[in-house]
C-alpha positions as CSV (number, residue, x, y, z in Angstrom):
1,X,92.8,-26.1,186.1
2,X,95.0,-25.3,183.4
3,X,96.8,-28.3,180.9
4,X,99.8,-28.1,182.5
5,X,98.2,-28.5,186.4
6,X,96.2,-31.4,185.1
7,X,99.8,-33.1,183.8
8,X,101.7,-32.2,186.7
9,X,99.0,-34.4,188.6
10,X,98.7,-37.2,186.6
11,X,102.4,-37.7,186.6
12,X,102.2,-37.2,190.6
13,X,99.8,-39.8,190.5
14,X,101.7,-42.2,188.7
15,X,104.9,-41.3,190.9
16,X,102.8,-42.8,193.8
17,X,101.7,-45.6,192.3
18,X,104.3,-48.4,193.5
19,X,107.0,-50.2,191.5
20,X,107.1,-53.7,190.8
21,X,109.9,-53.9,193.4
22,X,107.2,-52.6,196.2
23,X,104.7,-54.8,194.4
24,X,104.5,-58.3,196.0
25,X,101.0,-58.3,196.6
26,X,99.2,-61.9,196.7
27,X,97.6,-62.2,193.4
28,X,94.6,-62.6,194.7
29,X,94.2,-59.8,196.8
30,X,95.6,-58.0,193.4
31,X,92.8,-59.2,191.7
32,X,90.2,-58.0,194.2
33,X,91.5,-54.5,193.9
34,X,91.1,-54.5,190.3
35,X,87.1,-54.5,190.6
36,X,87.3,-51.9,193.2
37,X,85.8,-48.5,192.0
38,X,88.4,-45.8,191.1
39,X,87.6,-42.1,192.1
40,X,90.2,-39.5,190.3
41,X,89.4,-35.8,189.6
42,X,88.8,-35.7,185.7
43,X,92.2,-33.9,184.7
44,X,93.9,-36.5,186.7
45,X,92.2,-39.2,185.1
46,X,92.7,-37.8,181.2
47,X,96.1,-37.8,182.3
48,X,96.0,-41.5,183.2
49,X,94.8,-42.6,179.5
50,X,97.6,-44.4,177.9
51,X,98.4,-42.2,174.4
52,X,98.4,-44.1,170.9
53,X,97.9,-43.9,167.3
54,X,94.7,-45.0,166.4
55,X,94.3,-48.0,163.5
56,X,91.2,-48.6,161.7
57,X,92.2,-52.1,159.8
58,X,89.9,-54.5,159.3
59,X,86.9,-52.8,162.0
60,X,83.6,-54.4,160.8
61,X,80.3,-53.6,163.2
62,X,79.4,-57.0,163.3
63,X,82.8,-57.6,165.2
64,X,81.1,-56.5,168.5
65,X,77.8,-58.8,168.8
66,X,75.7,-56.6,170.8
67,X,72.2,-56.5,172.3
68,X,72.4,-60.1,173.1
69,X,70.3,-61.4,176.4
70,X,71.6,-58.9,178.5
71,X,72.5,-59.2,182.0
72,X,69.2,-61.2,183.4
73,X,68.6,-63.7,180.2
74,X,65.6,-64.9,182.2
75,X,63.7,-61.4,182.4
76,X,63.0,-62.5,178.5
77,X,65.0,-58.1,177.7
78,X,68.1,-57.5,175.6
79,X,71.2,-55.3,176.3
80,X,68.9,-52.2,174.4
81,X,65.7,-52.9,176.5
82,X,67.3,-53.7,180.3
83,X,69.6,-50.2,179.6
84,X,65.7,-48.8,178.6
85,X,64.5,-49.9,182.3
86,X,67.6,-49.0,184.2
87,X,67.2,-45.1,182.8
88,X,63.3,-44.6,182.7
89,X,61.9,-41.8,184.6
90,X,58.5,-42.8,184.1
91,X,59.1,-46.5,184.4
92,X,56.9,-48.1,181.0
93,X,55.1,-51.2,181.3
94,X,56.5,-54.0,179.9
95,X,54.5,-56.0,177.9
96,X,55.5,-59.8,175.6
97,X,58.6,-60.2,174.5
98,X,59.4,-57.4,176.5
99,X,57.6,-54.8,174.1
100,X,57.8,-51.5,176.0
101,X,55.1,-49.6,176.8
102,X,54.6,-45.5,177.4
103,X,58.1,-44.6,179.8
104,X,59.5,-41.4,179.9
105,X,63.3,-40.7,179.1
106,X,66.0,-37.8,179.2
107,X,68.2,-37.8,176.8
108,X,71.0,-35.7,178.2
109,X,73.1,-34.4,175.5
110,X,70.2,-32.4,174.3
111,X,68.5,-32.2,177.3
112,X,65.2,-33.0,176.1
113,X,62.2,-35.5,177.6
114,X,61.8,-38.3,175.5
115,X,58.9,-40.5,175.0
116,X,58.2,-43.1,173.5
117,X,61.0,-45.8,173.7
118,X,61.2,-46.6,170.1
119,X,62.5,-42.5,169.7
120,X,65.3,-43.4,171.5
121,X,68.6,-44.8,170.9
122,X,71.1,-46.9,173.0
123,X,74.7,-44.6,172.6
124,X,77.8,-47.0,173.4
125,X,79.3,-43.8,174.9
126,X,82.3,-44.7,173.1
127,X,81.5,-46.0,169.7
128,X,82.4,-49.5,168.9
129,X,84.2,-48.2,165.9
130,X,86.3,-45.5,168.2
131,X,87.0,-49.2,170.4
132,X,88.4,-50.6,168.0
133,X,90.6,-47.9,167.1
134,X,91.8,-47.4,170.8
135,X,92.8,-51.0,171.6
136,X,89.4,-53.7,171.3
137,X,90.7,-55.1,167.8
138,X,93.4,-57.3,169.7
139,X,90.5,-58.3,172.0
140,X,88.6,-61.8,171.8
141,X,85.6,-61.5,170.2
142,X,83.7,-62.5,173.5
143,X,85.4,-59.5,175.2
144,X,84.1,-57.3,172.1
145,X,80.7,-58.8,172.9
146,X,81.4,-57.8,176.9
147,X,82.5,-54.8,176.0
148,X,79.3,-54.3,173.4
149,X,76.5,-54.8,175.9
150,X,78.4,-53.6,179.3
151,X,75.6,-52.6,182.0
152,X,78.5,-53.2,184.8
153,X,79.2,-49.1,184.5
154,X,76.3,-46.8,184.2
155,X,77.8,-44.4,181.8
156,X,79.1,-47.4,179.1
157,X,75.8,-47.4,177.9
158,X,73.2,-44.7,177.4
159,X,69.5,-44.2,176.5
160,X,69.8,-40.9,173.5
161,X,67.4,-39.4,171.5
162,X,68.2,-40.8,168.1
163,X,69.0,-37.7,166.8
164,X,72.1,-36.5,168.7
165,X,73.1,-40.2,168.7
166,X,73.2,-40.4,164.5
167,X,75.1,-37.2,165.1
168,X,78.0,-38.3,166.9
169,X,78.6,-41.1,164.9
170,X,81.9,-43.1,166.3
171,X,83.5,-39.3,166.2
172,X,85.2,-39.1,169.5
173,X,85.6,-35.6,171.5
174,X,87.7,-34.0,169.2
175,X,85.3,-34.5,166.8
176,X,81.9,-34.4,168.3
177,X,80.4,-32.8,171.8
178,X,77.1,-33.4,172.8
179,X,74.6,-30.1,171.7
180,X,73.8,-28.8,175.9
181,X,76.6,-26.8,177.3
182,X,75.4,-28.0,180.6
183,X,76.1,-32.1,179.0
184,X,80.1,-31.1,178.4
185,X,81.2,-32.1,182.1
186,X,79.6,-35.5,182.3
187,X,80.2,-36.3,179.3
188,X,83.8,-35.8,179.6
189,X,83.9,-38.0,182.9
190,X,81.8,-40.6,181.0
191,X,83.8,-40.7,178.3
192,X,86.8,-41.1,180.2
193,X,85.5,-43.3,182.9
194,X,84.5,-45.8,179.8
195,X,88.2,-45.6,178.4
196,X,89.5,-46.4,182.0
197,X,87.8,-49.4,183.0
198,X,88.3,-50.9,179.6
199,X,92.1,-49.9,179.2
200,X,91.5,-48.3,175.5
201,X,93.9,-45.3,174.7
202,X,93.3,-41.8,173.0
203,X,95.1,-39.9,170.3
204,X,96.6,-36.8,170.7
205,X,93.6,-34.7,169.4
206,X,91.1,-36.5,171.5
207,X,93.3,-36.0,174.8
208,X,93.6,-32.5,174.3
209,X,90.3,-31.9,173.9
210,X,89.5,-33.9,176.8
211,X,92.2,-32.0,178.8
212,X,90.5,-28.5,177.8
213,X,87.1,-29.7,179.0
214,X,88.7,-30.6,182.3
215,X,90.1,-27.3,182.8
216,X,87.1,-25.9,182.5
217,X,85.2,-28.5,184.9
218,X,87.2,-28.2,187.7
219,X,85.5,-30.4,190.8
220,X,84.4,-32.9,188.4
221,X,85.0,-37.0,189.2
222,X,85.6,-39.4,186.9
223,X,84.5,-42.8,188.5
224,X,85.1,-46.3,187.1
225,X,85.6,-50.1,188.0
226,X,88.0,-52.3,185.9
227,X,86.6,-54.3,183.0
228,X,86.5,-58.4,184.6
């Protein structure tokens, strides 16, 4: 699909989306179809990214707590270790404090098999830094820490070999593409399914790259669900 297919969509999309005159839905039922999934083809969905300058001022890492509890504080596993679980291919065995044990991983921007856990990292697919940027510094700082150790989409968070994860950085696709050909599809879904459900915008740069990987990954999804 070429760039100007994937904007004639995107505006056709938001041409059917209704106006606030056609809009007097209960808020309630409005509210459930927030947390409803969203499938768009992935040059439809670029095209839904809102478009902004991107601001740096004042980002500090410690802005975004992350790896708190995680989502089960009883299972005794942070953010890092539950995401570890979730992606094993060889399931490890967990051991106290939840020290992890043998496990097998793939890290899929390299495409290599990974083992043990410790040689992996936990990628926020897009970097907390990049977040900021895009829209999370005028968010609480308990939405930063939602946003920091979100498990409620697969692709927010994922298990990397430390390696390609030091290599990106917070660059975002413009700047940095993971190293497998074979990677540049879903990671151009992922990265746009993660700016969806959290409603953070792109530059110019970064949307044009995105919009030239979709052309070139034509029957590709991009699914997300609505940040709470």
């Amino acid at each position: 699909m070429k760039r100007s297919a994937v904007a004639a969509a995107a505006l056709a999309l938001a041409l059917s989306l209704p106006t606030a005159a056609h809009a007097a839905v209960p808020s309630a039922l409005a509210a459930a179809a927030a947390v409803v999934p969203q499938v768009l083809p992935i040059g439809v969905a670029v095209g839904a990214l809102p478009l902004a300058t991107e601001d740096r001022t004042g980002y500090q890492r410690t802005s975004f707590r992350h790896w708190n509890a995680g989502d089960i504080p009883a299972d005794g596993c942070n953010t890092r270790a539950e995401v570890l679980l979730a992606e094993a291919v060889v399931y490890p065995e967990i051991g106290p404090g939840c020290t992890l044990t043998g496990g097998v991983w793939w890290s899929y921007y390299d495409e290599r098999e990974v083992t043990p856990a410790g040689a992996l990292d936990i990628d926020h697919m897009v970097p907390l830094a990049e977040a900021w940027d895009s829209g999370a510094s005028a968010w609480t700082a308990a939405r930063r820490e939602a946003y920091a150790n979100d498990q409620g989409q697969p692709a927010s968070l994922v298990a990397v070999t430390a390696r390609s994860n030091r290599s990106k950085a917070d660059q975002d696709p413009a700047e940095w593409l993971p190293p497998s050909a074979d990677a540049l599809c879903r990671y151009g879904a992922e990265w746009t399914a993660t700016k969806l459900r959290w409603g953070l915008a792109v530059d110019e740069a970064e949307r044009d790259r995105l919009l030239d990987i979709a052309a070139g990954c034509g029957g590709t999804d991009v699914e997300f669900t609505p940040a709470p």
